[in-house]
Steps between C-alpha positions, in 0.01 A plus 500: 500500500607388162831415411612639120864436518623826312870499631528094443378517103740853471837289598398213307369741157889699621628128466406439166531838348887488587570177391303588164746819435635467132116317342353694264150713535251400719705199577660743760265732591147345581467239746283216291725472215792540708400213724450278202864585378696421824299202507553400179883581542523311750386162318699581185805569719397137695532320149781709364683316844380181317643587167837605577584169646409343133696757294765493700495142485484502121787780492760253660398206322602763173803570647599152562422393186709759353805398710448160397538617094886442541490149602200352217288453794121606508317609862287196473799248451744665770213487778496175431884422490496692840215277697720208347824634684309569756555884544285672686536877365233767471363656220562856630892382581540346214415836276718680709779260462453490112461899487779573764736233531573327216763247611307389813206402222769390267594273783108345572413472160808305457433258842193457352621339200697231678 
């Protein structure tokens, strides 16, 4: 006897239709063009993992930089200060220090300079 797999291909078509809820006409409704959307989704939300580790990246390298506008220093020139003093700070920290609490970058920037 032959084996068609009805119930199998309904939960996985049930699958994709949910997960699909909010696309826009056939994108939702018909299985081939739905398919191709979830797929598709699913690289561009892959490589939108990808690129918010660069723009976030980018965004505290800004907000360094514009903590460093008080003390006449550019981004470039304090990384290198810091590798000289051997401090051994984040990125991320950094831009929350420099956003957040002032002083306590006020107080690195400063160590660096030594």
């Amino acid at each position: 006897m032959r084996v068609k797999g009805g119930p199998a291909s309904r939960r996985k078509h049930k699958k994709i239709f949910k997960a699909n809820k909010g696309y826009r006409m056939s994108r939702k409704s018909l299985w081939h063009p739905s398919n191709e959307a979830y797929l598709h989704a699913g690289e561009y939300a892959f490589a939108g993992r990808r690129l918010r580790r660069r723009d976030l990246r980018s965004l505290w390298i800004t907000r360094i930089n514009a903590g460093l506008l008080d003390f006449d220093l550019s981004y470039s020139k304090f990384t290198a200060l810091l590798k000289k003093a051997r401090i051994e700070i984040d990125r991320k920290i950094l831009s929350e220090l420099a956003v957040s609490n002032i002083p306590a970058f006020k107080a690195i920037v400063e160590k660096s300079l030594k």
